[in-house]
Backbone as ProteinMPNN parsed JSONL, in Angstrom:
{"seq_chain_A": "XXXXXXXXXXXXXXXXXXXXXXXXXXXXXXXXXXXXXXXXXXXXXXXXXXXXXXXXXXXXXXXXXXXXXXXXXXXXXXXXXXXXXXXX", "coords_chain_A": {"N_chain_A": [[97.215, 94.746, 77.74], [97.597, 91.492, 79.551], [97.428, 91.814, 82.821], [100.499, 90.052, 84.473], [100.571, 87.751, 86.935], [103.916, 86.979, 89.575], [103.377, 85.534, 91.983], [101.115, 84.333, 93.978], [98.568, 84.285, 96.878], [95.894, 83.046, 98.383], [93.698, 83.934, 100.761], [91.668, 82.937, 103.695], [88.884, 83.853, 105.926], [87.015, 83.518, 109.038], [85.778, 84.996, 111.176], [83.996, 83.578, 113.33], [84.431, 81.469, 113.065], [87.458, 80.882, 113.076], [90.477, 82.265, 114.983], [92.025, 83.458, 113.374], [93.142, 84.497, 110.121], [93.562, 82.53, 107.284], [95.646, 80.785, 105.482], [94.236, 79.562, 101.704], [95.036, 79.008, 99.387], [98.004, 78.83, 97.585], [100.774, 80.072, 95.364], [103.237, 79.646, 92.094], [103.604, 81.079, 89.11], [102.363, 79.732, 86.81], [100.04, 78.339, 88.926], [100.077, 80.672, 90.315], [99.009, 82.472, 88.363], [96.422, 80.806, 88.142], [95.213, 81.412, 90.457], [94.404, 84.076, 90.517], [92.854, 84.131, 88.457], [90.808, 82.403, 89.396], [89.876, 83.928, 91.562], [88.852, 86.03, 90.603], [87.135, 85.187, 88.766], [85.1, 84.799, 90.668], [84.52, 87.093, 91.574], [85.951, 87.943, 93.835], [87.956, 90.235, 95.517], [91.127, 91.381, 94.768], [94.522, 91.884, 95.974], [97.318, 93.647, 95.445], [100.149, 93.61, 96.906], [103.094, 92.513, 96.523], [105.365, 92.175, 98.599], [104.168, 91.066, 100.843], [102.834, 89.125, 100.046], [105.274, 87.884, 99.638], [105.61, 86.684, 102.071], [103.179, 85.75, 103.004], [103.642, 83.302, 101.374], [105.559, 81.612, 102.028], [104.007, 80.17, 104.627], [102.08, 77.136, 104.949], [99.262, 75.866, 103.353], [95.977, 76.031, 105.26], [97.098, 77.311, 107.268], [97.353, 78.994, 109.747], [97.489, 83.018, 109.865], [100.741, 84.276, 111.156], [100.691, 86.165, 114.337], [102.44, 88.13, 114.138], [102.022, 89.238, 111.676], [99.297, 90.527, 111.529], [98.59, 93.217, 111.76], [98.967, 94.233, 109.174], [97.638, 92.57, 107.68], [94.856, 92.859, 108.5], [94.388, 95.535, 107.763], [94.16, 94.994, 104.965], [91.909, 93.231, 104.888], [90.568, 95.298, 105.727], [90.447, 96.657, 103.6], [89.091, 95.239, 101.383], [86.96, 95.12, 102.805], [86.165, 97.79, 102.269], [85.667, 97.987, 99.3], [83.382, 96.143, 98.944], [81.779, 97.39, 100.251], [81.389, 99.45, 98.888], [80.744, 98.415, 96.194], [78.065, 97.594, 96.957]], "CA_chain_A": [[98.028, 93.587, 78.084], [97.084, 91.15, 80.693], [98.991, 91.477, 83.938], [101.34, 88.185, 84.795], [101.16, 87.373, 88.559], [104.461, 85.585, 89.178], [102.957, 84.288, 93.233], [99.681, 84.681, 94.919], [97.851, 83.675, 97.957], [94.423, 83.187, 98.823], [93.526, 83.882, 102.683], [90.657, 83.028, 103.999], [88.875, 84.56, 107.163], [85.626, 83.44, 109.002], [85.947, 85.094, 112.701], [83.14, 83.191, 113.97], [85.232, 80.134, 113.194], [88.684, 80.985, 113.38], [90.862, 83.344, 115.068], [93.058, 84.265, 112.433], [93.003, 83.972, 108.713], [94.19, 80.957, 107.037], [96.039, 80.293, 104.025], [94.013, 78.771, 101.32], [95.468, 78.71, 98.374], [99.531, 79.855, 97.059], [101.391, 79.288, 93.907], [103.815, 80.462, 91.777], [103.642, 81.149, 87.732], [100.632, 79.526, 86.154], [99.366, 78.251, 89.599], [99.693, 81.942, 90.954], [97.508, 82.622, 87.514], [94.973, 80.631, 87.763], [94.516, 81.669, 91.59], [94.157, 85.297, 90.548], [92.083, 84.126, 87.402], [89.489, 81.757, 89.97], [89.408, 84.751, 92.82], [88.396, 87.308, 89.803], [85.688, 84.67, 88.285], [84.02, 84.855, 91.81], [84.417, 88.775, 92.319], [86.698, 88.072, 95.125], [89.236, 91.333, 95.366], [92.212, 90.988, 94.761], [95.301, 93.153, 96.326], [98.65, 93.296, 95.125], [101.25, 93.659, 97.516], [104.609, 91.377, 96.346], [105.936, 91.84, 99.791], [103.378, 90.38, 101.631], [102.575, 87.837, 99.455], [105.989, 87.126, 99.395], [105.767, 86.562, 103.444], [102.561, 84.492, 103.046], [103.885, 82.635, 100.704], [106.331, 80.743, 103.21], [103.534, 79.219, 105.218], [101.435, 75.871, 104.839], [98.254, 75.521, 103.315], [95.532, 76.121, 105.797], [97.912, 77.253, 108.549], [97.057, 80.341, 110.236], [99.073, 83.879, 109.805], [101.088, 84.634, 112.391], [100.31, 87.417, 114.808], [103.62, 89.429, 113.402], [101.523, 90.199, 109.87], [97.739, 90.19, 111.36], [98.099, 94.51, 111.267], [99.03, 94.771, 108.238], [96.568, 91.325, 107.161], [93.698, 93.463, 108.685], [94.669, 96.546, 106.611], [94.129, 94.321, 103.601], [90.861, 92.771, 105.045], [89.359, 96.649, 105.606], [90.249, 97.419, 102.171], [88.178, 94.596, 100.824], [85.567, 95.986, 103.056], [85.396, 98.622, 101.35], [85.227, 97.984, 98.349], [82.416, 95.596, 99.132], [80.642, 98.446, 100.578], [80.657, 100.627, 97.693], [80.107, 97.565, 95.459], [76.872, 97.184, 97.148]], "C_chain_A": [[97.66, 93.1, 79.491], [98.415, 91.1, 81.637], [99.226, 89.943, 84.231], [101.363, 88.673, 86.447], [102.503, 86.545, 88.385], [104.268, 84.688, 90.64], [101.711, 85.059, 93.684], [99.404, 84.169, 95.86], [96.636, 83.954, 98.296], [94.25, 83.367, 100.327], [91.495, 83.928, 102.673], [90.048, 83.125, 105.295], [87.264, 84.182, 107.8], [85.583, 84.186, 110.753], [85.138, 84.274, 114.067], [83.903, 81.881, 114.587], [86.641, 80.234, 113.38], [89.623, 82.163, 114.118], [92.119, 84.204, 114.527], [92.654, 83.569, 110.937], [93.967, 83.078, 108.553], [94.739, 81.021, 105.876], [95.18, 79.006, 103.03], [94.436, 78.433, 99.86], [97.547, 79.499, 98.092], [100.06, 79.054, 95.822], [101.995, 80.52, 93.449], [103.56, 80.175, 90.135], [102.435, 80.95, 87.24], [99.545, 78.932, 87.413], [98.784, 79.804, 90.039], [98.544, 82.593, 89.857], [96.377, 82.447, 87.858], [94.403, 80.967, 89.846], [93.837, 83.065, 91.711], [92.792, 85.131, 90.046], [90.412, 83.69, 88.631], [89.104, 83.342, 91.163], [88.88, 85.636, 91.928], [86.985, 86.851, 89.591], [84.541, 84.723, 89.28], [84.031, 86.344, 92.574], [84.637, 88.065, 93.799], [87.679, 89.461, 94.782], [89.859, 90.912, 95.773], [93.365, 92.484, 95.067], [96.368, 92.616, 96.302], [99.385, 93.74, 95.827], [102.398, 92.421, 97.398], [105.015, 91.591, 97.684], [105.202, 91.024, 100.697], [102.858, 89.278, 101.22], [103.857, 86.581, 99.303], [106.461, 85.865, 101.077], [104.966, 85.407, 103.694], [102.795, 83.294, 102.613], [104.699, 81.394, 101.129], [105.377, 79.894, 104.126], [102.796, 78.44, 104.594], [100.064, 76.577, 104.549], [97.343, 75.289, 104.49], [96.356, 76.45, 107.246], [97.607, 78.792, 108.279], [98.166, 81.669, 110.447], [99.171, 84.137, 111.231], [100.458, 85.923, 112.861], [101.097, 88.89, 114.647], [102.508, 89.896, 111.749], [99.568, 90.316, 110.065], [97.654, 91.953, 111.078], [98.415, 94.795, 109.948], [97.747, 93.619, 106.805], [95.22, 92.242, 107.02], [93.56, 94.587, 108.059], [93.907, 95.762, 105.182], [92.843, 93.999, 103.53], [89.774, 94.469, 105.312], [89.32, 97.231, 104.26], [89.376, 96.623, 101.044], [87.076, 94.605, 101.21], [84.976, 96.979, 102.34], [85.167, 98.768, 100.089], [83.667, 97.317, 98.024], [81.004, 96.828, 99.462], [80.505, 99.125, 99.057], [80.419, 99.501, 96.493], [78.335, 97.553, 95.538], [75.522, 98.725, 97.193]], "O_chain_A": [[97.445, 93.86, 80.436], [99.58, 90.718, 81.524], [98.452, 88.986, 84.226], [101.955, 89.61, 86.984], [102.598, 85.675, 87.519], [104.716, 83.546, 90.743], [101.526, 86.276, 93.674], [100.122, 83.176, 95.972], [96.298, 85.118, 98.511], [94.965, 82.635, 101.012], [90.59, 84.517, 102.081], [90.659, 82.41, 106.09], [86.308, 84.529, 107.106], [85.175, 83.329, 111.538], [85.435, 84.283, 115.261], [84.025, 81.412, 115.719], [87.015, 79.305, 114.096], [89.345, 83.249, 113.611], [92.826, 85.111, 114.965], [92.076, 82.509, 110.701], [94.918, 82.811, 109.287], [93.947, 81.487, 105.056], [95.291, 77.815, 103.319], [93.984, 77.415, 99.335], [97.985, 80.571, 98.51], [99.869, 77.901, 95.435], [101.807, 81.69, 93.781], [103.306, 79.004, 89.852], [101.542, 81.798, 87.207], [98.343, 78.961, 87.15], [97.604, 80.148, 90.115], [97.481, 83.094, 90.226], [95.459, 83.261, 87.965], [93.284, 80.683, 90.274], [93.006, 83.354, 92.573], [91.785, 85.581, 90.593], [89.366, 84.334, 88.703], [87.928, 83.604, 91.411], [88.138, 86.359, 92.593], [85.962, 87.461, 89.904], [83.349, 84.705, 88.971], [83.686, 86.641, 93.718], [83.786, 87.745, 94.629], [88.084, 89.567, 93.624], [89.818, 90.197, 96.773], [93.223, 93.632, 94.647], [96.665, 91.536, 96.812], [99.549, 94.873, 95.375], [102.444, 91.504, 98.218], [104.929, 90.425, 98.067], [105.861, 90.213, 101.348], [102.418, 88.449, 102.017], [103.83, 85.371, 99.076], [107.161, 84.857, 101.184], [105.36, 84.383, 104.252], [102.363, 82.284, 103.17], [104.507, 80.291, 100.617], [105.874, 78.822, 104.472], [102.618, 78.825, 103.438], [99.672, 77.559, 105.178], [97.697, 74.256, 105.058], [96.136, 75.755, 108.238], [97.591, 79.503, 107.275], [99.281, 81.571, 110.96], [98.337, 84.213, 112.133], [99.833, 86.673, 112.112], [100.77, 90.061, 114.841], [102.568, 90.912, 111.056], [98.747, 90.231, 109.151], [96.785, 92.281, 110.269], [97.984, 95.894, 109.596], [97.318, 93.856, 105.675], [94.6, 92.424, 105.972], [92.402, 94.764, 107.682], [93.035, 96.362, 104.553], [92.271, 94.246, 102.468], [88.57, 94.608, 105.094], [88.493, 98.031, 103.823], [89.003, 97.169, 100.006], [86.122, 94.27, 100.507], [83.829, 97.116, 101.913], [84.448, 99.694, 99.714], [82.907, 97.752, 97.158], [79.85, 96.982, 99.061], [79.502, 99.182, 98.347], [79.651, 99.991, 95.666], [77.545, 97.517, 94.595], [74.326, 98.493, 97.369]]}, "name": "protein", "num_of_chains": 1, "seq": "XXXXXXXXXXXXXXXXXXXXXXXXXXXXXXXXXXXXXXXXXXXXXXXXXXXXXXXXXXXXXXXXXXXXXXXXXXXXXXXXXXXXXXXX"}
């Protein structure tokens, strides 16, 4: 059985260019779907935390996370490191 997201958020992170990650995508029900569905089709990882999604989920489209959720943001961003690593 396929899992149901019922919200997601995309973040996106370039350090060169920004100094915090950004919100690029959020939604709830069939948006939060198809955001899981497009981040899967492009082997992006995906990490489920409902609390933190439920936190991102409150700010704007391309608006940068605050500095209250960047340790636990960067947690999230080393664990997609590593998977990358052992992907590769």
């Amino acid at each position: 059985m396929k899992k149901q997201y019922k919200e997601a958020v995309a973040l996106s992170y370039n350090p060169e260019e920004l100094s915090a990650p950004i919100i690029k995508a959020k939604g709830k029900g069939e948006t939060a779907e198809h955001i899981v569905q497009t981040a899967s089709q492009h082997n992006i990882p995906i990490q489920q935390d409902p609390s933190l999604v439920h936190l991102l989920s409150k700010l704007e489209i391309d608006e940068k996370i605050p500095k209250e959720l960047f340790e636990v943001v960067a947690e999230l961003f080393a664990f997609i490191y590593q998977i990358d690593q052992k992907a590769k």
